[in-house]
N, C-alpha and C positions, 0 to 999 in steps of 0.2 A: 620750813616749807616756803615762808613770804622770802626770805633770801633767796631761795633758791629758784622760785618764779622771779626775780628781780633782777637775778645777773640772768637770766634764760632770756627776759625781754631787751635787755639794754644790748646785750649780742646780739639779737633781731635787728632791733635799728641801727646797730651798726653795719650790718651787712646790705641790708635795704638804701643806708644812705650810700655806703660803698658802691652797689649794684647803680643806682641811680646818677652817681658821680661818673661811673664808667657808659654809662648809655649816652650821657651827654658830652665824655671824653672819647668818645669812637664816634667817626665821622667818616660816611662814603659822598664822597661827592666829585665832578668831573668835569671839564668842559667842551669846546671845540671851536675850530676853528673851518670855514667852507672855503673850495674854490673847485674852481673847475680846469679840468686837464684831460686836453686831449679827448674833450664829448665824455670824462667818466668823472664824475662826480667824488669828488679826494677831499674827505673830512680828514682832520689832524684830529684827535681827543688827547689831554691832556688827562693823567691822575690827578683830583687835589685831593684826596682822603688823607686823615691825620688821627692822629691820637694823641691827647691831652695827659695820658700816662707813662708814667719816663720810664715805666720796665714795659709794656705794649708796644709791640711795634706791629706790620703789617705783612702778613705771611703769605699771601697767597689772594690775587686778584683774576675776576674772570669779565668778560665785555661779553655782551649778548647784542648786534647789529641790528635785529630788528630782521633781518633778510635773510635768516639762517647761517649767515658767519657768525662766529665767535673769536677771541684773541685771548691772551692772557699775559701779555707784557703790558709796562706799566702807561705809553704813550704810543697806542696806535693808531696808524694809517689807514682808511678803509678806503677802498672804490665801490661806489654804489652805481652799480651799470645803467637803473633804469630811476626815472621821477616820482615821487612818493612820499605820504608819510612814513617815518620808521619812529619805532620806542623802542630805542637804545638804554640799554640793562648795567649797569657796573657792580659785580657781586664784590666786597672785599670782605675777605678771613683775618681776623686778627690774632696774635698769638696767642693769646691766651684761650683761644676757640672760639672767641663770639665772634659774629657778624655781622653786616650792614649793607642795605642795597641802597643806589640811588638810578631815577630813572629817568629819561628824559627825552622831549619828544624831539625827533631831527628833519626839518622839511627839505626834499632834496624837489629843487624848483624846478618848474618843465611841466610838458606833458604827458601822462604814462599812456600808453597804448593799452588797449584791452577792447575784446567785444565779445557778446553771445550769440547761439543760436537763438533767433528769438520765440522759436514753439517748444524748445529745449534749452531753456536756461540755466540748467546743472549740468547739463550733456559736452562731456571733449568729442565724442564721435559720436557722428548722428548717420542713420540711413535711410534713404529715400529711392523712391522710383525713379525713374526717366522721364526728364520733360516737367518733373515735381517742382514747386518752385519754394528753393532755398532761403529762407531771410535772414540777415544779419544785424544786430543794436551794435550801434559803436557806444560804449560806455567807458570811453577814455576819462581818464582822472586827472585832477592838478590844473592848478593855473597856467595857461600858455601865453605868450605875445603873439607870434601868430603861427598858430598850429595848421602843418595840412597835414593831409591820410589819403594812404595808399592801401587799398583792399586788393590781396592776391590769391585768387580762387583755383588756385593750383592745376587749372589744364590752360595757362597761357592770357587769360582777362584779369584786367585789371581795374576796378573801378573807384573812384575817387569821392568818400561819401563828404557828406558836412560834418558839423561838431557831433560833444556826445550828446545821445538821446537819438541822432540819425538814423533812420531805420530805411536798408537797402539790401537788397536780392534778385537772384538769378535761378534761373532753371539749366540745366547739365542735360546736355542732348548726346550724350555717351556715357557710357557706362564704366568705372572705374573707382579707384579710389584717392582723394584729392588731398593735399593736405594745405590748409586755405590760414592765412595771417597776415596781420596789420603790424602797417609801420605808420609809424608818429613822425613828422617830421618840425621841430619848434625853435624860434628863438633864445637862446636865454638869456634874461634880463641882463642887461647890463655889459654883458661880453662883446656884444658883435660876432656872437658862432652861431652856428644853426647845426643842431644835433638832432638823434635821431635815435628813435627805440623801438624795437618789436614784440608783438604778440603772437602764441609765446613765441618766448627767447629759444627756444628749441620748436622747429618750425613744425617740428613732427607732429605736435600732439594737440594740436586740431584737424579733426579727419570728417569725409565727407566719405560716405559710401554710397553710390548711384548703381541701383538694380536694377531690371529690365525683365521683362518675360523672356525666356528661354530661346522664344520662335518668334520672328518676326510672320504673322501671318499673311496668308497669299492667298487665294480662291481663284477659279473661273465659272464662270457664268455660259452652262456649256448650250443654252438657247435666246439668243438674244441681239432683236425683241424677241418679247414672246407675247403672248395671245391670251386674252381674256379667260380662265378657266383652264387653262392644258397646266400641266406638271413642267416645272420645270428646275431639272438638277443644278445645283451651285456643289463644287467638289474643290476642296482643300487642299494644297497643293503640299500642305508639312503636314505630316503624322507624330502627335504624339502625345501618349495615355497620361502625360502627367501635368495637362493645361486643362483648365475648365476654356471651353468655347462656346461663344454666345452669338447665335445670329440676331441680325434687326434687318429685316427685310422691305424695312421702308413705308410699309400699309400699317402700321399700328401692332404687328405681327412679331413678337422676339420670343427666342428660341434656344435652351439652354440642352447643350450636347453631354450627354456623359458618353456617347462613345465619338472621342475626337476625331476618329480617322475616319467615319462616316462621310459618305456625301449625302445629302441634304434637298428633299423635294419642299415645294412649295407652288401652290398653286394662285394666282393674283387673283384678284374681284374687282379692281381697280383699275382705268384707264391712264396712261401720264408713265412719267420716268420718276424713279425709284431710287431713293438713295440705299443702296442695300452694305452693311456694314458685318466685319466679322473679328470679334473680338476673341484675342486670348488671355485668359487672367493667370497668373502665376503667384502663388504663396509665398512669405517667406515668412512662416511663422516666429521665427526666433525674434524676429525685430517687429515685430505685429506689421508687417506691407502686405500689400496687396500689389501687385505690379501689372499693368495690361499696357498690352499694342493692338490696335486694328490697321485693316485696310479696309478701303471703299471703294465700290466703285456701282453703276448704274445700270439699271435695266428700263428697257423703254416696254411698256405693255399695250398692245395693240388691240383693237375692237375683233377681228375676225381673221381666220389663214385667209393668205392671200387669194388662191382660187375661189371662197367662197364670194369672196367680194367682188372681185374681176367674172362671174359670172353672174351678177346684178348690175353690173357698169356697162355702158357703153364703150363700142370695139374702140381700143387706143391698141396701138403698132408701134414696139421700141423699137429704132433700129439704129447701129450698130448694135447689138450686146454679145459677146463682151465689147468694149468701148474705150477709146483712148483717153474719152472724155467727155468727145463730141458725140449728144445722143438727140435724136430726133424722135419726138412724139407725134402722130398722127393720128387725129380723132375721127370717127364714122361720120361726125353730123358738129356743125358749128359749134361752140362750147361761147359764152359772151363772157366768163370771167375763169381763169384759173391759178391754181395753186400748185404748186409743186413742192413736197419736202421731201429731204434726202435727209438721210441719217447711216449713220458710221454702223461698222459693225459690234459694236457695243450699246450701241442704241441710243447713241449722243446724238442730237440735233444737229446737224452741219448746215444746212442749206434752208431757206423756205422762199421763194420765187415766186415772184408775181407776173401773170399778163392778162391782158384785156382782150375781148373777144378773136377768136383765131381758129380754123380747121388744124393748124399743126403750129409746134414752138421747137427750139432747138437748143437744145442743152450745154453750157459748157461749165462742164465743173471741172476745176484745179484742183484737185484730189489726188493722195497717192494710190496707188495700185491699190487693188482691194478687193473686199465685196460689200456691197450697200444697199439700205432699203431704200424704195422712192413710194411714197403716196402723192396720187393726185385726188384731188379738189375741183371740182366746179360747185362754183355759187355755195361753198363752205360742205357740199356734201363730196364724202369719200368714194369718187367713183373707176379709182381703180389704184393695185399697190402690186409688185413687183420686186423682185431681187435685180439689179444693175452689179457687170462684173466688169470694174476695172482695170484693164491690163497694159498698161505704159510701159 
């Protein structure tokens, strides 16, 4: 039994010293050589793998570029289109079945292009509103001599950021879908060439999708000024059940519509002009947006209808009205300071006129055709208001 554990061990170490002599008899290893051609980056690799064993030879060799090429001949040529680190893989099979890898890292010199969305930085396509404002990280890589960048935001701008870490953006005042990338443009060391790479190299798959509400909203304002207390309608000029709409009436007053195609009363409490706004919001749930457009526009709110007030004021006589322009006021009894404001028919302030004591003054306003309000003032009180009808 000691025999026969005694030749079972000495067969052990012989094959452990065997296995051992062969591990250090099989050898992957490779090398290269750089230059540049043509802006594309042309490594040579050499095989040096060998084997110390005179019946082993080497059966079967695979390259792994690091870039997603591979090769399997013994002395390849690679083009590496863009700047970067790569770890370059050399698998070799030897004939008796074992194997050996060797690996190594390859710097290809320059500047690599690259950037993010920077509220979305896993994101290739991102979507946003109208008027949303877009940003961009330039997070280019690699040592450059003197690198620029060209940012192209795919409806025709182009903007020029600084190095990486730059952080720059734009808002999209149309609606569409953009496909937006970066070019590198660098020295490389040594040559006297200036080359050039893109993000991506397929311009496609950076996307930008810019959404908008449905309706551009419109409204009129169908009294206006209007008066202290009276009702007064705002109607919507686009109908449709599949926008939330939201008035802001200007006084502190907002107003959310479920029925869109309504028109809309509102009564003021408030003297002064108004900023009065009408929003429509649009969903898009899929991409979590919210999307809204408004329009604006103003209302002027006045103390009293006209006849109540012109029947507390002293007799004033317009004459011409209608009017080319030229309008003459005539007061019952001396007036020693007056005012006069005119306003559009929207209830914009156009005019406010001053004169100093007078029985009558004479108007020339440069106006287009029209119809407009006029308040007069003496001594800062409202003692008479009128419609004037423009007709040039």
């Amino acid at each position: 039994m000691k025999v026969h554990l005694k030749t079972l061990l000495f067969f052990l170490l012989l094959f452990l010293s065997y296995h051992l002599r062969a591990q250090d008899s099989l050898v992957a290893n490779f090398g290269y050589d750089y230059e540049l051609y043509d802006c594309q980056h042309r490594v040579s690799f050499y095989d040096s793998s060998f084997s110390e064993i005179d019946s082993v030879g080497i059966l079967k060799r695979s390259w792994d570029f690091g870039d997603g090429y591979t090769d399997s001949v013994s002395n390849p040529v690679h083009d590496y289109v863009s700047p970067g680190v790569r770890i370059v893989t050399l698998f070799v099979l030897f004939d008796n079945l074992d194997w050996r890898m060797k690996a190594d890292t390859v710097v290809i010199v320059g500047k690599k292009a690259k950037f993010i969305f920077d509220d979305y930085p896993t994101e290739d396509t991102i979507h946003v509103c109208k008027g949303d404002l877009v940003k961009m990280k330039n997070i280019s890589s690699g040592k450059g001599e003197f690198p620029s960048y060209e940012f192209h935001w795919g409806n025709g701008a182009v903007t020029n950021p600084g190095d990486s870490g730059w952080l720059f953006d734009r808002t999209y005042q149309d609606t569409g879908v953009y496909n937006v990338y970066l070019i590198v443009e660098d020295d490389i060391k040594g040559t006297n060439i200036r080359c050039s790479n893109i993000y991506p190299e397929n311009k496609m798959d950076k996307v930008v999708h810019v959404h908008s509400s449905a309706a551009e909203p419109e409204f009129q304002i169908m009294t206006n000024p209007t008066f202290i207390g009276h009702p007064t309608a705002f109607v919507p000029l686009y109908r449709s059940h599949d926008l939330t709409a939201i008035w802001n009436f200007g006084d502190n007053t907002i107003l959310e519509m479920d029925e869109k195609d309504s028109f809309v009363i509102h009564k003021y409490q408030q003297l002064g002009s108004h900023r009065v706004t009408l929003t429509y919001i649009e969903e898009f749930l899929e991409y979590g947006l919210e999307c809204s457009a408004s329009d604006t526009q103003f209302i002027n709110v006045l103390s009293q209808e006209l006849n109540s007030v012109n029947e507390l004021s002293s007799q004033v006589v317009v004459s011409p009205n209608p009017s080319s322009g030229l309008i003459e006021l005539e007061f019952s009894e001396y007036l020693p300071e007056i005012k006069v404001v005119i306003y559009n028919s929207q209830g914009l302030q156009i005019e406010d006129l001053r004169y100093l004591g007078a029985h009558e003054i004479l108007l020339d306003l440069e106006v287009a055709k029209g119809l407009y309000f006029m308040d007069v003032y003496s001594e800062n009180e409202l003692i008479f208001r009128d419609r004037v009808l423009i007709s040039k």
